[in-house]
C-alpha positions as CSV (number, residue, x, y, z in Angstrom):
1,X,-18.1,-6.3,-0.3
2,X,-19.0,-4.4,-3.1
3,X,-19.2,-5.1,-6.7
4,X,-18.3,-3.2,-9.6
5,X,-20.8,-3.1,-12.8
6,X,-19.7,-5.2,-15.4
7,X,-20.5,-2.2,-18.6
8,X,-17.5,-0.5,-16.1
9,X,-14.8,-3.4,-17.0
10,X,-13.9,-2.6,-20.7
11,X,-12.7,0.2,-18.7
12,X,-10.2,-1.2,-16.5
13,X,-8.9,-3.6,-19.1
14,X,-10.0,-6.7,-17.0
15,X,-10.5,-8.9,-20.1
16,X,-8.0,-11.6,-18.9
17,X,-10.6,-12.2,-15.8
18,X,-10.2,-15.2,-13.4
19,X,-12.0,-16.5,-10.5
20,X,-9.9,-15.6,-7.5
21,X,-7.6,-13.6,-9.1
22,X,-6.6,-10.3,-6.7
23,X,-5.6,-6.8,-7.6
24,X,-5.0,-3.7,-5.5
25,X,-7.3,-0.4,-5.8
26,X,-6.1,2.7,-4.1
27,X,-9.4,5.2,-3.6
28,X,-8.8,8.7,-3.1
29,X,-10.9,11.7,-1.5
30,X,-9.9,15.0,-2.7
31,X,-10.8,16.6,0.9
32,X,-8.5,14.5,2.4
33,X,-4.7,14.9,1.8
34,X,-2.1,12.5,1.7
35,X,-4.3,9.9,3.2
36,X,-5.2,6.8,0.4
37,X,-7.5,3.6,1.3
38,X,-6.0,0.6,-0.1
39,X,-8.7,-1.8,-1.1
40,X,-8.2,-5.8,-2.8
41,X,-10.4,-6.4,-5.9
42,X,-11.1,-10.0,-7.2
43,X,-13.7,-11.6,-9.2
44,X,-16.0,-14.5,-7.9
45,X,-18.6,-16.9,-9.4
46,X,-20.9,-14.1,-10.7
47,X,-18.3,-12.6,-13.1
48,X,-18.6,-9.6,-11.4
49,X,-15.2,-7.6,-9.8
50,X,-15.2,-7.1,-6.3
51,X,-14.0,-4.7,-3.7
52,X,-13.1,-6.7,-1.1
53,X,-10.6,-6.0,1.9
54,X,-10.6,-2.8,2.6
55,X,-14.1,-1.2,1.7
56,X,-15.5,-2.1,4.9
57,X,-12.7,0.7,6.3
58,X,-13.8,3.3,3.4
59,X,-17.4,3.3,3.9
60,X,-16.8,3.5,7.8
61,X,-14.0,6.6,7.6
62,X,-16.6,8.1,5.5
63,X,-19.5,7.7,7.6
64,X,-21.7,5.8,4.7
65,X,-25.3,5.4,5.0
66,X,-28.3,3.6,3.4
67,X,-29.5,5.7,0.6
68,X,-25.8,7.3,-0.3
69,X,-24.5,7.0,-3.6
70,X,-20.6,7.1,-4.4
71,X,-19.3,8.6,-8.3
72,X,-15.9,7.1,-8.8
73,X,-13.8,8.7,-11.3
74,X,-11.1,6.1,-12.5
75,X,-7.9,7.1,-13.7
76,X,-5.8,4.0,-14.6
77,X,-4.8,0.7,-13.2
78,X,-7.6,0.8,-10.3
79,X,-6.7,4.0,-9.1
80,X,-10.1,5.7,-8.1
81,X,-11.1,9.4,-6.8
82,X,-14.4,9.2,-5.4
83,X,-17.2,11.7,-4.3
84,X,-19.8,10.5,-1.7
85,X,-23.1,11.7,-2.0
86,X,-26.4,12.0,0.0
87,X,-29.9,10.9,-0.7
88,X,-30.4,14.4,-1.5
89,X,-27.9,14.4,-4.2
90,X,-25.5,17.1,-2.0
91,X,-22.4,15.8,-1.2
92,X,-21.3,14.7,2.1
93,X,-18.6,16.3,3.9
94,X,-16.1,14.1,5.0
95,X,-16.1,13.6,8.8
96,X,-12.7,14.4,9.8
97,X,-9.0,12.6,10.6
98,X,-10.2,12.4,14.2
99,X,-13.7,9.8,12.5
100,X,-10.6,7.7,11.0
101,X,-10.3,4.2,12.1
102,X,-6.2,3.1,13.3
103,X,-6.2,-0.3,13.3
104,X,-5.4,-0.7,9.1
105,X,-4.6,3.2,8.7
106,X,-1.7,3.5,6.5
107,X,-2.4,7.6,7.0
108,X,-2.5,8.2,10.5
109,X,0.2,9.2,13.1
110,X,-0.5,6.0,15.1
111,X,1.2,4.3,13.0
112,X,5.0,6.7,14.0
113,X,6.4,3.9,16.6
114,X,9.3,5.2,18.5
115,X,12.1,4.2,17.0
116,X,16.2,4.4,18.5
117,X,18.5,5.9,16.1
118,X,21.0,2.5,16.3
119,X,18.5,0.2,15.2
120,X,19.3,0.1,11.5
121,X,19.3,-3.1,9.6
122,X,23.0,-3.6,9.7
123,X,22.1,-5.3,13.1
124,X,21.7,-8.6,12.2
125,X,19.7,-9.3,15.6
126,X,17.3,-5.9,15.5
127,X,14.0,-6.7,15.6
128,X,10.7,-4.4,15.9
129,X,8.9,-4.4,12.9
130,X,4.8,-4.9,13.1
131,X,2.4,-5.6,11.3
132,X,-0.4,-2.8,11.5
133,X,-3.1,-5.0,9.3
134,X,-4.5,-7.4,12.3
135,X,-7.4,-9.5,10.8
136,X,-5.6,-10.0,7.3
137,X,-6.1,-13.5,5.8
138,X,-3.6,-15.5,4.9
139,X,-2.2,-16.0,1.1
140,X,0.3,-18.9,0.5
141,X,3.9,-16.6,-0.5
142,X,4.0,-16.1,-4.1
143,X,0.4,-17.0,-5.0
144,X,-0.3,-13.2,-5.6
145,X,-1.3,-12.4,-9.7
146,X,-1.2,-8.7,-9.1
147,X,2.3,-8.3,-10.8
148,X,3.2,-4.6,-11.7
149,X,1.5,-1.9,-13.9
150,X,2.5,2.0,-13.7
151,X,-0.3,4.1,-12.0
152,X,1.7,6.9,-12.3
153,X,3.5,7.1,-8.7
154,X,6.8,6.9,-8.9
155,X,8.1,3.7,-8.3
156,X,12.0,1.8,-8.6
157,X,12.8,-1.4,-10.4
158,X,15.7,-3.6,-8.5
159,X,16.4,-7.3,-7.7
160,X,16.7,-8.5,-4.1
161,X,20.4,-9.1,-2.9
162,X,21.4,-11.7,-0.9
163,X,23.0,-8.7,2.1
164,X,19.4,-7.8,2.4
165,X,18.3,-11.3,3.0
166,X,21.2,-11.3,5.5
167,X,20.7,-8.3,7.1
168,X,17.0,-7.5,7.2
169,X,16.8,-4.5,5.2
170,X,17.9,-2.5,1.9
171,X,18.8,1.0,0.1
172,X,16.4,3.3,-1.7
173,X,18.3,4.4,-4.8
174,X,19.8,7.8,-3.7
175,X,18.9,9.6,-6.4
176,X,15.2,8.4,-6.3
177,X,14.7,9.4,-2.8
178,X,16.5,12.8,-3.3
179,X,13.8,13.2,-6.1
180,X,10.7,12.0,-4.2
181,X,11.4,13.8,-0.7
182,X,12.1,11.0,1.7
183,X,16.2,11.2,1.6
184,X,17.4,13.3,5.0
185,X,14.4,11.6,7.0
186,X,14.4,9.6,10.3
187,X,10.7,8.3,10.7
188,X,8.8,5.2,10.1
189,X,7.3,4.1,6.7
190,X,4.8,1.7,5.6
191,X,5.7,-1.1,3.1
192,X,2.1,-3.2,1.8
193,X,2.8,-6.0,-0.1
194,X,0.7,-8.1,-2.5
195,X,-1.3,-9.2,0.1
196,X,-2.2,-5.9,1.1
197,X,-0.6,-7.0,5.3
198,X,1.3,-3.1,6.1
199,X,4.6,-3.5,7.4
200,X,5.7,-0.7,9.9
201,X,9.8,-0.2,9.2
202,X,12.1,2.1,9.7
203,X,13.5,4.7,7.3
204,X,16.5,5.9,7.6
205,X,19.8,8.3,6.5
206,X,23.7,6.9,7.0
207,X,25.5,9.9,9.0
208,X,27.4,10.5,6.0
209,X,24.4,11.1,3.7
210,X,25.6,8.4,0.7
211,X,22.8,5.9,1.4
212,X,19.0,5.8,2.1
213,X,17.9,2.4,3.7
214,X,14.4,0.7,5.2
215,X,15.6,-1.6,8.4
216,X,13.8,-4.2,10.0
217,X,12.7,-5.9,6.7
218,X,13.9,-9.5,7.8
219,X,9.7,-11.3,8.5
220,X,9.0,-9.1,5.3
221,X,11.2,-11.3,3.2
222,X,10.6,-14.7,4.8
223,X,6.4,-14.0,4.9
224,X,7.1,-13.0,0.7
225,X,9.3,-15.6,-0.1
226,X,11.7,-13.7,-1.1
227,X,15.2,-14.7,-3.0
228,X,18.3,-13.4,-4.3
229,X,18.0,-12.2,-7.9
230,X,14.4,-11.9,-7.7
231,X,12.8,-8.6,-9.9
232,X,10.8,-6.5,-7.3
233,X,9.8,-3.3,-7.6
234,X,8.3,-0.3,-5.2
235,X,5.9,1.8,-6.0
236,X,5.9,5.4,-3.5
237,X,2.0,6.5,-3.2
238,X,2.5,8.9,-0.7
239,X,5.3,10.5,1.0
240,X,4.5,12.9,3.6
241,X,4.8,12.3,7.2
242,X,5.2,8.0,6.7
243,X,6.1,7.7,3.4
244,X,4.0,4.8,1.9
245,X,5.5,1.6,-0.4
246,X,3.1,-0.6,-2.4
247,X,5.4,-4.0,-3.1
248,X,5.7,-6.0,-6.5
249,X,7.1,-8.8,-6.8
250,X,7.1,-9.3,-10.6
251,X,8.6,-6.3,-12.6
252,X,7.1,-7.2,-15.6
């Protein structure tokens, strides 16, 4: 865990501070494309905000040592490039895709599972999805404060219908994924939620090219607590090879 100095907050606009309030950073390495490490902030006793989740996996992909020292240049709403340093003030080179743990990589091939062409979420009995982030901790559904601020991605607003509920999955507006590259694809995607747990689903094309949907969404909704009518919103941070989701539940 790693704090973040308090003359930095004024910064990030964290005035309305709580204890045990959560947010989600993304950090970024410009040597590394289309790969982001998602990482959970949250204040504790000291007053000071936190990186919390998820840092243990950016300062091992990065190969951190004693005596390093990180600049991080923020952009808005936690969004973070950073540059990693040596003790001799040169800056390390990254070591390479192959140094990159798999186990919460929501970047690497490992996470394309196999998936049969049929199993779309009009199957009211498909099953398959998995959850790539094994030691996450569990957060009652709907306890999340993150809610939804524009980092700049592009992102979708729409309320949950009760067909998704029924059928374990949804559509991607068409135009939106015509606009962001991921229409005319059959691959897996990554949906994190407000917990920051990755979901591995399946994104998919109808035959007759009208619709874009994400199958096998049916645990998603009951671990979220999710109901009909309810404002959500995704944000796309990356859509290369597995195109990436962050998931809001409040719009506003």
């Amino acid at each position: 865990m790693q704090s973040i100095p308090k003359s930095f907050l004024k910064y990030l606009r964290e005035d309305d501070k709580k204890e045990g309030d959560e947010k989600i950073a993304i950090l970024r390495n410009y040597k590394v494309d289309d790969y982001l490490w998602i990482v959970k902030v949250g204040y504790f006793d000291d007053h000071k905000l936190h990186f919390k989740e998820g840092w243990n996996k950016f300062c091992n992909d990065h190969g951190l040592h004693v005596g390093d020292f990180l600049v991080f240049q923020h952009h808005q709403n936690l969004v973070f490039d950073v540059f990693v340093f040596d003790p001799t003030a040169c800056e390390r080179p990254f070591p390479g895709l192959n140094h990159l743990t798999s186990t919460k990589n929501v970047g690497s091939s490992s996470s394309n599972i196999p998936l049969k062409e049929e199993e779309d979420f009009s199957k009211p009995n498909g099953k398959g999805l998995k959850r790539t982030n094994r030691d996450r901790h569990k957060v009652n559904p709907g306890s999340s404060k993150i809610g939804f601020k524009s980092r700049g991605y592009p992102h979708f607003h729409t309320t949950v219908k009760l067909y998704w509920l029924k059928r374990g999955g949804m559509h991607i507006p068409l135009k939106f994924a015509r606009e962001n590259n991921i229409a005319n694809r059959k691959c897996n995607m990554i949906v994190i939620d407000e917990q920051g747990d990755e979901w591995v689903v399946p994104l998919r094309q109808h035959k007759r090219g009208n619709s874009v949907y994400i199958g096998k969404l049916r645990d998603f909704y009951v671990a979220n607590d999710l109901k009909p009518g309810q404002p959500v919103v995704f944000e796309l941070i990356a859509s290369a090879n597995s195109p990436k989701f962050i998931f809001y539940k409040n719009s506003s």
